[in-house]
DRENPA-613889 format. One record per residue: residue number from 1; x negated, y, z negated of N, C-alpha, C in turn. Coordinates in nm, 4 decimals, padded with zeros to 6 digits. Atoms other than C-alpha are relative to their C-alpha. Last residue first. Layout:
BEGIN
<nr: NUM	nx: X	ny: Y	nz: Z	cax: X	cay: Y	caz: Z	cx: X	cy: Y	cz: Z>
...
//
This chain:
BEGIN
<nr: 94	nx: -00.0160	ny: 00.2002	nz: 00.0096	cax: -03.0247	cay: -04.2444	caz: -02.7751	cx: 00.0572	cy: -00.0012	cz: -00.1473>
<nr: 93	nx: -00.0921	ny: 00.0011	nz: -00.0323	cax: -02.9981	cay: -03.8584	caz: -02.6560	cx: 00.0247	cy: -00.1908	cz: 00.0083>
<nr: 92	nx: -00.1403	ny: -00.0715	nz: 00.0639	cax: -03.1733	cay: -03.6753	caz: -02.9028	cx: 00.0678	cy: -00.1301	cz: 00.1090>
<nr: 91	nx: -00.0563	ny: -00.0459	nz: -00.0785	cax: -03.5037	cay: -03.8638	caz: -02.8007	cx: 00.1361	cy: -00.0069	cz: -00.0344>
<nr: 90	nx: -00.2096	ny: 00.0671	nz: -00.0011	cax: -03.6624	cay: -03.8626	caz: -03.0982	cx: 00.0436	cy: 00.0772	cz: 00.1091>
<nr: 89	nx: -00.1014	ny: -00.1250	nz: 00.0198	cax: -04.0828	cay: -03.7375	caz: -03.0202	cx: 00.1281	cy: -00.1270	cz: -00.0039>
<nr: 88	nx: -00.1602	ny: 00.1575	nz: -00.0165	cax: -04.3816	cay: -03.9474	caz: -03.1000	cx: 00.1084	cy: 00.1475	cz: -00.0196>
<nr: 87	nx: -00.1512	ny: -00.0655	nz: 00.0666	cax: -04.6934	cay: -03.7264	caz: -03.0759	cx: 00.0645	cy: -00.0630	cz: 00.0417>
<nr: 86	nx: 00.0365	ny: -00.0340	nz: 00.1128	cax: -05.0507	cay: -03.9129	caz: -03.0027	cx: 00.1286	cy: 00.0610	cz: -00.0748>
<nr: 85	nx: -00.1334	ny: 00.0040	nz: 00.0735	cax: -04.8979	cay: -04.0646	caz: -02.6707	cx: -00.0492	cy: 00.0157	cz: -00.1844>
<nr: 84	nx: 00.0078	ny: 00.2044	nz: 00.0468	cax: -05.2280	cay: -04.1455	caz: -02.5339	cx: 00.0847	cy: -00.0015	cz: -00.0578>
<nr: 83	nx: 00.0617	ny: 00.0797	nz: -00.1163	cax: -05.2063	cay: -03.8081	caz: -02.2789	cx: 00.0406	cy: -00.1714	cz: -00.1077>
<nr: 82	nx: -00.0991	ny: -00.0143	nz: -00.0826	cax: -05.0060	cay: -03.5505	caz: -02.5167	cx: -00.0091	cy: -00.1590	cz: 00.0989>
<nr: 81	nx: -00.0889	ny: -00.0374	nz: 00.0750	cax: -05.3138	cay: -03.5943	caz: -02.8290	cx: 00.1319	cy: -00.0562	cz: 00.1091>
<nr: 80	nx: -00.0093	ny: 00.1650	nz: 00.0230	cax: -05.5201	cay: -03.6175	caz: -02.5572	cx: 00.0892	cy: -00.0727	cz: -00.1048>
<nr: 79	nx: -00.0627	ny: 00.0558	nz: -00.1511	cax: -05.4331	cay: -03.2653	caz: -02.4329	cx: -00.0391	cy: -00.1652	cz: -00.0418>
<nr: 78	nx: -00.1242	ny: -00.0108	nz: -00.0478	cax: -05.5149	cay: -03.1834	caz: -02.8036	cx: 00.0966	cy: -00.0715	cz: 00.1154>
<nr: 77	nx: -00.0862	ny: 00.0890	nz: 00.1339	cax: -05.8246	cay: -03.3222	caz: -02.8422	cx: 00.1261	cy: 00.0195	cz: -00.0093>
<nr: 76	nx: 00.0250	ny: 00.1165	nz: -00.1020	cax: -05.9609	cay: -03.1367	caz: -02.4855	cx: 00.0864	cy: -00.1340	cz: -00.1142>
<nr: 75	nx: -00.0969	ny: -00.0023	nz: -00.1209	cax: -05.8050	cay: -02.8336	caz: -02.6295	cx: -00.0054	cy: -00.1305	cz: 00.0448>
<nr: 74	nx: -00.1289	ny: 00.0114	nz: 00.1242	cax: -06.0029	cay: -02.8781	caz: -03.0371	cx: 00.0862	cy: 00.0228	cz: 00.1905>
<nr: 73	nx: -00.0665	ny: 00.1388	nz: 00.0498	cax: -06.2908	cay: -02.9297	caz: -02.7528	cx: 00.0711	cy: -00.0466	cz: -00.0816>
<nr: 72	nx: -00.0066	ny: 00.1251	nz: -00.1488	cax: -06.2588	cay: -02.6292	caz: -02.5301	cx: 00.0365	cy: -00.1703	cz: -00.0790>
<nr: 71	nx: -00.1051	ny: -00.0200	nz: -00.0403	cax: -06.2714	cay: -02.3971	caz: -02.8703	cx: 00.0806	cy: -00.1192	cz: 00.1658>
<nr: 70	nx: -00.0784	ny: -00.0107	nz: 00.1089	cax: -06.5681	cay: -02.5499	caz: -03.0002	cx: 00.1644	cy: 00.0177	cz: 00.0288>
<nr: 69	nx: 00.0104	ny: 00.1921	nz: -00.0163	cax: -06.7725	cay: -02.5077	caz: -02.6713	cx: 00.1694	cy: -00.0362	cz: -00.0670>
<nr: 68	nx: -00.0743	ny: 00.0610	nz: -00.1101	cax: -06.6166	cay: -02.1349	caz: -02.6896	cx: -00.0140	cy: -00.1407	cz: 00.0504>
<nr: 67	nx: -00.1108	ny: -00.0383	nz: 00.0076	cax: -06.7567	cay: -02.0726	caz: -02.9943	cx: 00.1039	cy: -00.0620	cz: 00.0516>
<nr: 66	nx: -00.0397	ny: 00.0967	nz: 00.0776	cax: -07.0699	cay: -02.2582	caz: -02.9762	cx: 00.1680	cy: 00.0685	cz: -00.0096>
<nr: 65	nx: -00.0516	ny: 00.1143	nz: -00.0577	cax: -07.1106	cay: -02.0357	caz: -02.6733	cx: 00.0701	cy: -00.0846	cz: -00.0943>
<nr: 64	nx: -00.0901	ny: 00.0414	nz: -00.0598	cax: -07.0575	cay: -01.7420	caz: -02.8457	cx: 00.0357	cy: -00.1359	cz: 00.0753>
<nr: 63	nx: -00.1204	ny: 00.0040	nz: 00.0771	cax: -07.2918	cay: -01.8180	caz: -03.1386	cx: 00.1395	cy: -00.0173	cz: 00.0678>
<nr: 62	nx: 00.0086	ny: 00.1590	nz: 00.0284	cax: -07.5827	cay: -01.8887	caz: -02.8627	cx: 00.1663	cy: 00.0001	cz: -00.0716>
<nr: 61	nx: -00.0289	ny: 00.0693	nz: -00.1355	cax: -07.5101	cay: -01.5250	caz: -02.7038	cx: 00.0031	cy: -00.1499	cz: -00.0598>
<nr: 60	nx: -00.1288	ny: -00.0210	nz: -00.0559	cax: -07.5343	cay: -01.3765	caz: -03.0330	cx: 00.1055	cy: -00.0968	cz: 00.1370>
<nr: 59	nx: -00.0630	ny: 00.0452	nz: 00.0875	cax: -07.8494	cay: -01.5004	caz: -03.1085	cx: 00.1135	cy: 00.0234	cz: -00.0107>
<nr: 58	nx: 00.0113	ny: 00.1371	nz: 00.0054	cax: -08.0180	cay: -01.4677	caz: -02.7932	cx: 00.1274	cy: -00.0249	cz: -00.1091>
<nr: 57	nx: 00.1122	ny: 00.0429	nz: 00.0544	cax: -07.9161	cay: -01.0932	caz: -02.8386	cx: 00.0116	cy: -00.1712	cz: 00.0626>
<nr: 56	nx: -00.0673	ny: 00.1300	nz: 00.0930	cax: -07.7229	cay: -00.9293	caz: -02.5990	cx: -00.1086	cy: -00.0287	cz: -00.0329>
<nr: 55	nx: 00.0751	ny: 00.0905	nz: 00.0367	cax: -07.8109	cay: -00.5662	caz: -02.4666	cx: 00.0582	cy: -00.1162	cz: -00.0479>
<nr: 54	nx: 00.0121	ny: 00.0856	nz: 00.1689	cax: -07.5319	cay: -00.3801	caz: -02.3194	cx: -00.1115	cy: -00.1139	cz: 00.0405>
<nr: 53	nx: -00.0565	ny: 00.1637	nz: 00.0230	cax: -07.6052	cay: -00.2276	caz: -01.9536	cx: -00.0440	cy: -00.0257	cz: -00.1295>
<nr: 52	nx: 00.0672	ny: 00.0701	nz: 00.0654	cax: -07.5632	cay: 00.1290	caz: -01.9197	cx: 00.0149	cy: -00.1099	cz: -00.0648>
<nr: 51	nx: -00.0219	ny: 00.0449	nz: 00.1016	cax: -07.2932	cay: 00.2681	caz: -01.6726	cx: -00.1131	cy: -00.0636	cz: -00.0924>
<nr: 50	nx: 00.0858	ny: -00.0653	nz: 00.1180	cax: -07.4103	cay: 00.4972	caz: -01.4528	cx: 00.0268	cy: -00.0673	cz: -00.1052>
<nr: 49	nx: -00.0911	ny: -00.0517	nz: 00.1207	cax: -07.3717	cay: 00.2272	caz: -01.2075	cx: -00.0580	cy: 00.0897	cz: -00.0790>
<nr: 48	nx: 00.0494	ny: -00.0997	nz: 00.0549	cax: -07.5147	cay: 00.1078	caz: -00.8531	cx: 00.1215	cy: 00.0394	cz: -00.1157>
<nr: 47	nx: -00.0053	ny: -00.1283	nz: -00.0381	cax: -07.3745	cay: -00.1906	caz: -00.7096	cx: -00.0380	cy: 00.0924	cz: -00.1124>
<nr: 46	nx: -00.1155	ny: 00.0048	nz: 00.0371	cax: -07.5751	cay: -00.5569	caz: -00.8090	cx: 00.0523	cy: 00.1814	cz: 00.0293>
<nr: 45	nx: 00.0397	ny: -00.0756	nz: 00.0364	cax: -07.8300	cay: -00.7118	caz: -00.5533	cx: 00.1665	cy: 00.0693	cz: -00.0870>
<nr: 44	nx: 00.0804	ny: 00.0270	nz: 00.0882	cax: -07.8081	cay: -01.0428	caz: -00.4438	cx: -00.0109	cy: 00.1277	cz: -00.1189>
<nr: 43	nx: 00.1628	ny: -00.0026	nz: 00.0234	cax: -07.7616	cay: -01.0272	caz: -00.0937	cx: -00.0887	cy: 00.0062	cz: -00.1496>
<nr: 42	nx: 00.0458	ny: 00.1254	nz: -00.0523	cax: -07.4037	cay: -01.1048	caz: -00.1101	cx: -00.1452	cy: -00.0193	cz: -00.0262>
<nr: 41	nx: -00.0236	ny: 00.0450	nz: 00.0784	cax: -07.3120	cay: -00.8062	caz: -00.3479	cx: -00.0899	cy: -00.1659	cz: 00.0392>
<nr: 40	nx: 00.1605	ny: -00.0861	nz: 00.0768	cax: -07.4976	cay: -00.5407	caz: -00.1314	cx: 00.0754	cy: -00.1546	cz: -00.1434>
<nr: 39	nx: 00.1225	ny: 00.0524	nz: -00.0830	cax: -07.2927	cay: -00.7059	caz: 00.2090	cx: -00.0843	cy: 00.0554	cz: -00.1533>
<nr: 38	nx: 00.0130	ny: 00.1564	nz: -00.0417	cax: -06.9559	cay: -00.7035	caz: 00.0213	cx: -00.1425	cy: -00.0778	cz: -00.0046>
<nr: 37	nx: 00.0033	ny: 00.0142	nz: 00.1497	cax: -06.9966	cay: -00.3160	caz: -00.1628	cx: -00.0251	cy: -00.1793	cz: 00.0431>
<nr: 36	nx: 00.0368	ny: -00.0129	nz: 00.0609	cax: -07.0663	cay: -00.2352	caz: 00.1919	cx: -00.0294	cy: -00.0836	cz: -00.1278>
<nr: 35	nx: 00.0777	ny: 00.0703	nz: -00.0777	cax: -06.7877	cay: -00.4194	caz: 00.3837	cx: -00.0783	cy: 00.0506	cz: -00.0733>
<nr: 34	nx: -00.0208	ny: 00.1488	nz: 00.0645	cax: -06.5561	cay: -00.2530	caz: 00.0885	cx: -00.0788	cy: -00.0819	cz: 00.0852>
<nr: 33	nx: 00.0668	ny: 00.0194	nz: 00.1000	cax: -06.6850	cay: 00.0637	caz: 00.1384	cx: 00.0262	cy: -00.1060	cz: -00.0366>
<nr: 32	nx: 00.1153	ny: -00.0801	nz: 00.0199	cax: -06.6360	cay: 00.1228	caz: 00.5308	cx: -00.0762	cy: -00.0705	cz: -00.1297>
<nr: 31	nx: 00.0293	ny: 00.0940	nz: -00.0930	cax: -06.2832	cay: -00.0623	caz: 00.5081	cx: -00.1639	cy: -00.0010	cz: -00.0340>
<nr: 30	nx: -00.0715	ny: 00.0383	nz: 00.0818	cax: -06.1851	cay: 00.2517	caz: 00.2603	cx: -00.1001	cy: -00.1538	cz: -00.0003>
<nr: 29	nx: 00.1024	ny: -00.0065	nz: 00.1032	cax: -06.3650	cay: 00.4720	caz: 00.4780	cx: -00.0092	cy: -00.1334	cz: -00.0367>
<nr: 28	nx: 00.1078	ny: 00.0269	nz: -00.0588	cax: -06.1756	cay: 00.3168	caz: 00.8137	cx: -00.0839	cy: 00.0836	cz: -00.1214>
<nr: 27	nx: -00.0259	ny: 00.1756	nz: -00.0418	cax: -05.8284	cay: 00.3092	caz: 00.6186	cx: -00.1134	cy: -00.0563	cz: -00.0040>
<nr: 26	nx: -00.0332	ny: 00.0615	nz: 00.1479	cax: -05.8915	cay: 00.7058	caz: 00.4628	cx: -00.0187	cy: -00.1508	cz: -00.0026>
<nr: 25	nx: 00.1626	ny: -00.0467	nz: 00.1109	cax: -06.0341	cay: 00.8422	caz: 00.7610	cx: 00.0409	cy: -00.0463	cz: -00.0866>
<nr: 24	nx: 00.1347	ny: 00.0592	nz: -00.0297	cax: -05.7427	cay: 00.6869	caz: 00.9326	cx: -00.1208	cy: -00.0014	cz: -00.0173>
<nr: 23	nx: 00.0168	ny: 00.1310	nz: 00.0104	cax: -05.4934	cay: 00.8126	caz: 00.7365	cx: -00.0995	cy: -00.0769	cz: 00.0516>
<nr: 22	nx: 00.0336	ny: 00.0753	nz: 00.1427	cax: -05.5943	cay: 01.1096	caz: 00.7347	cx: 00.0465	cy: -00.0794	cz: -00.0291>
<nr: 21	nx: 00.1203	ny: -00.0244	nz: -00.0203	cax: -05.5678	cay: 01.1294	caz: 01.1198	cx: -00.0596	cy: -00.0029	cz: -00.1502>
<nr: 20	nx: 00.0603	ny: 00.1115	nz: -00.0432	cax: -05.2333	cay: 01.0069	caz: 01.1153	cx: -00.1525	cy: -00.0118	cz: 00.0199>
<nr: 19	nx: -00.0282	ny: 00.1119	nz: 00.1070	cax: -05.1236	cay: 01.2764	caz: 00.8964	cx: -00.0614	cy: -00.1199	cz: 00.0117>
<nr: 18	nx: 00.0786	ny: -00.0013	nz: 00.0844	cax: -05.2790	cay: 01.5304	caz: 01.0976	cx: 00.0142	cy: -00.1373	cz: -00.0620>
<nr: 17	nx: 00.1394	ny: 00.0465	nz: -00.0080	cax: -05.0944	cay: 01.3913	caz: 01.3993	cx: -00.1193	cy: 00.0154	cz: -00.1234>
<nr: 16	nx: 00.0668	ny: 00.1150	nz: -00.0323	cax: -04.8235	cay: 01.3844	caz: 01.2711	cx: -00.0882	cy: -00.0349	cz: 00.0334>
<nr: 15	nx: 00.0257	ny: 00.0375	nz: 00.2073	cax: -04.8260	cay: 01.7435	caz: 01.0945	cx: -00.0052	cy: -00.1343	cz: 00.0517>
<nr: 14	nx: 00.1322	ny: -00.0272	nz: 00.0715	cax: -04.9312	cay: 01.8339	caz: 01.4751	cx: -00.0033	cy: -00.0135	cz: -00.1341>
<nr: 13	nx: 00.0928	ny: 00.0618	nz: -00.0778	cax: -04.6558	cay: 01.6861	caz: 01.6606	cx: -00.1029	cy: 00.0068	cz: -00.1173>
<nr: 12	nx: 00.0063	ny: 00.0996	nz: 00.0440	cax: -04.3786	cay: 01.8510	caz: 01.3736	cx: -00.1125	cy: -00.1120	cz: 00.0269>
<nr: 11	nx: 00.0431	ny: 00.1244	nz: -00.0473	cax: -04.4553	cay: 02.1420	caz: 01.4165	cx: -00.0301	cy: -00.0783	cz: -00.0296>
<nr: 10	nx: 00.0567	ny: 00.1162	nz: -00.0087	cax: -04.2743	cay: 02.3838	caz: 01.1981	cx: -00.0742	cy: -00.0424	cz: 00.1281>
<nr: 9	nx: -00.0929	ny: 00.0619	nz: -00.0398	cax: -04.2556	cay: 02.7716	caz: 01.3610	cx: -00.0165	cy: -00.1584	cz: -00.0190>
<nr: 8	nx: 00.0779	ny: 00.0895	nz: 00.0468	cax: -04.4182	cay: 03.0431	caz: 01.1689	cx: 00.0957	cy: -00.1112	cz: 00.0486>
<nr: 7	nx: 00.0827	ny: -00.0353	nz: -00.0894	cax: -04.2248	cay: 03.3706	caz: 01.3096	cx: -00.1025	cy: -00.1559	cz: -00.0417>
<nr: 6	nx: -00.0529	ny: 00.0019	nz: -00.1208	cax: -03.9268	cay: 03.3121	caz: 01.1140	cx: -00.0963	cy: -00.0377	cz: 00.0848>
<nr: 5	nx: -00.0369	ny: 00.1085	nz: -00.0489	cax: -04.0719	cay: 03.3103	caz: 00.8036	cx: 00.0563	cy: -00.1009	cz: 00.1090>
<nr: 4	nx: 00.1178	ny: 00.0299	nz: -00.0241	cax: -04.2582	cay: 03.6641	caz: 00.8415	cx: 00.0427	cy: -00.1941	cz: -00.0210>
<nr: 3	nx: 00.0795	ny: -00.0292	nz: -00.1317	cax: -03.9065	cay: 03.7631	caz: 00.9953	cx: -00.1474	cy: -00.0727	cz: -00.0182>
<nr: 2	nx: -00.0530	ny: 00.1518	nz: -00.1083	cax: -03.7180	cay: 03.6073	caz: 00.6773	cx: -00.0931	cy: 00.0416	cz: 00.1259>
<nr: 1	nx: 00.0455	ny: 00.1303	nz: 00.0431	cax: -03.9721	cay: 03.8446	caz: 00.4530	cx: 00.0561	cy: -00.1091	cz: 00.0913>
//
């Protein structure tokens, strides 16, 4: 058994070089799919999915907005609240 280990001699050149060689198929894919996915996004078009796209209803979709309107303007009342001096604070140190 040490003889059939013996006889197999690292190289180190050639595990670097592999290495560096999957790396670079890996960099220049990588590169590859992200220019891709770029140029198919720009033009309009959306990337391929098996995913199946949820339906929304009108009526759903309206509810969220009012939601989120709703939610924006109890914030926008708030921050004004801070802005026209709506909260009176004691300053501890008078």
């Amino acid at each position: 058994m040490q003889e059939l280990t013996r006889s197999v001699r690292p190289d180190p050149e050639r595990h670097w070089a592999l290495l560096l060689i999957v790396a670079f198929v890996a960099f220049f894919g990588t590169v590859a799919w992200n220019v891709w996915a770029f140029e198919t996004v720009v033009s309009g078009e959306s990337i391929p999915s098996d995913v199946p796209v949820a339906v929304v209803k009108e009526a759903d979709n309206e509810s969220a907005l009012i939601s989120v309107r709703t939610f924006f303007e109890r914030r926008a009342a708030e921050e004004a609240k801070y802005v026209n001096r709506g909260y009176s604070y004691t300053d501890p140190s008078q």
